[in-house]
FIDO-308533 format. One line per field, with one value per residue (C-alpha): x, y, z; residue in one letter; chain; residue number from 1. Coordinates in steps of 0.5 Angstrom, whole numbers. Layout:
REM FIDO-308533
X: [X_...]
Y: [Y_...]
Z: [Z_...]
resn: [A_...]
chain: [A_...]
resi: [NUM_...]
//
This chain:
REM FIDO-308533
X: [188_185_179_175_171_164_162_161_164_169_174_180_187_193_198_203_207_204_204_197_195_190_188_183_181_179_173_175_168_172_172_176_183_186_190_186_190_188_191_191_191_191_188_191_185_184_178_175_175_180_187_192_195_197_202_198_195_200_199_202_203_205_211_213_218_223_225_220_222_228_226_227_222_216_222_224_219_222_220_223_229_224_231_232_226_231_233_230_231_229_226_233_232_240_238_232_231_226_224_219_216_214_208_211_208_214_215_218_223_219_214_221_222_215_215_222_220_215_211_211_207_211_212_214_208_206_209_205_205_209_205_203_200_197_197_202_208_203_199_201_200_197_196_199_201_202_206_204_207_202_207_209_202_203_198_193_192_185_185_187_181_185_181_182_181_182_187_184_177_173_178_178_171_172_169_169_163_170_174_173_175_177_180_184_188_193_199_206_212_215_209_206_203_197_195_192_191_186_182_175_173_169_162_158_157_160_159_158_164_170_173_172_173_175_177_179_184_182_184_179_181_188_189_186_181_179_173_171_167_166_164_163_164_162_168_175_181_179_172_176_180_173_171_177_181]
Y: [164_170_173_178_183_185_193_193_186_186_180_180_181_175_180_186_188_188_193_196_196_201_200_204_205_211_208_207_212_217_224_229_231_232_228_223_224_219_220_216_218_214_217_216_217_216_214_220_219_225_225_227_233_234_229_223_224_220_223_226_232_231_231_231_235_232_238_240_246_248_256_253_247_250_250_242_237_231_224_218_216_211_207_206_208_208_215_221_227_234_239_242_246_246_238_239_242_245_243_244_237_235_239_244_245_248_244_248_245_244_239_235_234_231_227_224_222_218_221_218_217_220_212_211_205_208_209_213_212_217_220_217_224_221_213_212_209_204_201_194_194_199_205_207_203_204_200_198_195_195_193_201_204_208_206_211_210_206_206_207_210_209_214_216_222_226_232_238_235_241_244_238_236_230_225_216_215_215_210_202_197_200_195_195_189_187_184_181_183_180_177_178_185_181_177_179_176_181_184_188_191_197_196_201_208_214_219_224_223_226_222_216_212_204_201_202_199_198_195_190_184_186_186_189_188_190_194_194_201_204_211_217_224_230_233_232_231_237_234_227_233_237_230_227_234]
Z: [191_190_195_191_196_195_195_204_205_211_211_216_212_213_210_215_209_202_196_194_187_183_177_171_164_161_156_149_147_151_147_152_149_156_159_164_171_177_184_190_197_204_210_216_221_229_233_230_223_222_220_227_222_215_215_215_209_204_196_190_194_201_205_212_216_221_223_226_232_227_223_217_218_213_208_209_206_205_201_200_194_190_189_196_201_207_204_205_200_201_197_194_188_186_185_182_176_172_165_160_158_151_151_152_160_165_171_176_180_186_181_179_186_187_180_182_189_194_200_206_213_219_221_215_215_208_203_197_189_184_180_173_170_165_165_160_165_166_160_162_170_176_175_182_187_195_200_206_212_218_223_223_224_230_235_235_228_227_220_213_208_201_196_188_186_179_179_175_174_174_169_164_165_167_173_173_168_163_167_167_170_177_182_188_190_196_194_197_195_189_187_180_178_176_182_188_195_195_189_190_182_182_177_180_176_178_173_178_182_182_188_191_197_195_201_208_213_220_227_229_235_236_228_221_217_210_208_200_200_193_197_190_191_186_188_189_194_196_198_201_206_207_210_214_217]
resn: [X_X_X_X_X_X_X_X_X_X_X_X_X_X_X_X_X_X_X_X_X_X_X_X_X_X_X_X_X_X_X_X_X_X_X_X_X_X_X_X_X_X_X_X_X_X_X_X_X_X_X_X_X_X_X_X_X_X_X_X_X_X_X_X_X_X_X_X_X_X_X_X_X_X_X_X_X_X_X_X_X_X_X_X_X_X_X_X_X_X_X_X_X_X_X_X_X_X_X_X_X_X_X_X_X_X_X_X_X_X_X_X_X_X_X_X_X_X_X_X_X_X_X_X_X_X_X_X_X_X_X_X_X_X_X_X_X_X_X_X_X_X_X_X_X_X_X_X_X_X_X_X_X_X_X_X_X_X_X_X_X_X_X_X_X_X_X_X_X_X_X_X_X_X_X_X_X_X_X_X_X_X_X_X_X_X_X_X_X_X_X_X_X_X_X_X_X_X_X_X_X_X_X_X_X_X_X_X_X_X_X_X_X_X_X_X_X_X_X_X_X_X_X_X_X_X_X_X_X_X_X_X_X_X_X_X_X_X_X_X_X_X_X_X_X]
chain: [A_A_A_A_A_A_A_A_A_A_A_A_A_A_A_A_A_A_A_A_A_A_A_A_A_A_A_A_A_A_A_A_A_A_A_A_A_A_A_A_A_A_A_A_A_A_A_A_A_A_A_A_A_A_A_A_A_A_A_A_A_A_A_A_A_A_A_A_A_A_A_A_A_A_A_A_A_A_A_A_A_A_A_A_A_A_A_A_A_A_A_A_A_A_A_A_A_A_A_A_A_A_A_A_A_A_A_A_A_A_A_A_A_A_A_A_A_A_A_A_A_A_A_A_A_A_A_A_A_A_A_A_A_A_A_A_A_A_A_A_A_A_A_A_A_A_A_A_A_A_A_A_A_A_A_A_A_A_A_A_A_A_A_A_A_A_A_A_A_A_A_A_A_A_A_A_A_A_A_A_A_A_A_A_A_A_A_A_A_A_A_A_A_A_A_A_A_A_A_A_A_A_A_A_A_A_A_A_A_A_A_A_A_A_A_A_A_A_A_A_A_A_A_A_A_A_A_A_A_A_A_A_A_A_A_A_A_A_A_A_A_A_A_A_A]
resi: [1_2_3_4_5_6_7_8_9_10_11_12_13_14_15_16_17_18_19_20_21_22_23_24_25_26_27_28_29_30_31_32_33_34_35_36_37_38_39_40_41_42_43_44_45_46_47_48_49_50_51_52_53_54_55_56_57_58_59_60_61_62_63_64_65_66_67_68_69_70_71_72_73_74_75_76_77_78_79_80_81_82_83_84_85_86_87_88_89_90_91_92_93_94_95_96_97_98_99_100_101_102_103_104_105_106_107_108_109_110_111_112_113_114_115_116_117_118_119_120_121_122_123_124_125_126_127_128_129_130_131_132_133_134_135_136_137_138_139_140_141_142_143_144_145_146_147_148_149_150_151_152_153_154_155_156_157_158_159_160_161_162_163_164_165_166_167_168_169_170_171_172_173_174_175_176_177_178_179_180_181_182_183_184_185_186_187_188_189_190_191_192_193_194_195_196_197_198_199_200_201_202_203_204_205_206_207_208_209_210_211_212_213_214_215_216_217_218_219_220_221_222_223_224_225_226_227_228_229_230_231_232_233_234_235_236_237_238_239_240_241_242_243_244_245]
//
């Protein structure tokens, strides 16, 4: 059976290993003709409350380096094959092609190895989403979802703030008074998209906000523990990363 969280409500987690689900609707009276892009994002933080270095923020558009010390290091990100998370696949331009895609919107090279890929965390503890540009590959289930194995979260990591922030906001003119039905949930591997051990339903209105924290993973008593938080910004990712770089 489920537990629901309530917004501030700590409860320790019984799972190591589990997938995170977000999910939202853009509201049916919604007028915008622009696509409605959310992202999710995982901040890695120490006792601090700040990311070690760029690495362990996990989102659409990060990638980290293993060939740290070599010249060409700033040239080698690398990501996971979403077909076998064991393999790493850098940015490689000659693989990944660019297009230009029914809206007639160029995708360089660079973009298709993003859409085509999944970043990770340095220990390899979380895994973050593809990025669903406008909802449409997830009509039925999460909009994005994140896998997480708290097994391999190096030890100075204390915690996991997991954010949604919307990509373009100030352009398109959008913020979270137009989406509803805004959940997180924590599920097992293998277990249906529409069950949860953990679900926490955000209700509150964030039509202000452009970003906003939905929950935290943290050491407590020699194990975590998870905290629903419902934190709104006025700005973007950029405001998550004014906060925890």
């Amino acid at each position: 059976m489920a537990i629901h969280i309530e917004k501030g409500q700590n409860i320790k987690l019984s799972l190591d290993i589990f997938h995170v689900g977000l999910g939202w609707d853009v509201r049916e009276d919604d007028s915008s003709n622009e696509d409605f892009d959310l992202d999710v994002s995982a901040f890695m933080l120490k006792s601090d409350k700040k990311i070690p270095s760029d690495d362990w923020l996990v989102y659409y558009n990060s990638g980290i380096d293993y060939d740290s010390g070599r010249p060409d290091a700033a040239e080698k990100p690398y990501r996971l094959d979403p077909n076998d998370l064991s393999k790493l696949q850098p940015f490689d331009p000659s693989k990944y092609h660019e297009y230009i895609d029914d809206d007639g919107v160029r995708h360089t090279s660079r973009d298709a190895w993003r859409e085509q890929t999944r970043p990770v965390s340095p220990d390899w503890s979380v895994i973050g989403s593809i990025d669903d540009e406008d909802g449409s590959t997830s009509e039925d289930g999460d909009d994005e979802t994140m896998d997480i194995n708290l097994e391999k979260v190096r030890a100075d990591i204390n915690e996991i703030v997991i954010c949604v922030s919307i990509h373009k906001y100030a352009e398109r003119r959008q913020n979270f008074g137009q989406v509803e039905r805004a959940y997180v949930r924590l599920y097992k591997p293998g277990q249906p998209q529409s069950e949860g051990e953990y679900i926490y339903d955000l209700t509150e209105d964030f039509s202000a906000c452009a970003s906003v924290e939905f929950c935290r993973l943290y050491r407590k008593d020699s194990g975590w523990k998870i905290q629903a938080l419902g934190i709104g910004h006025k700005g973007g990712l950029e405001e998550l990363v004014s906060k925890f770089v």
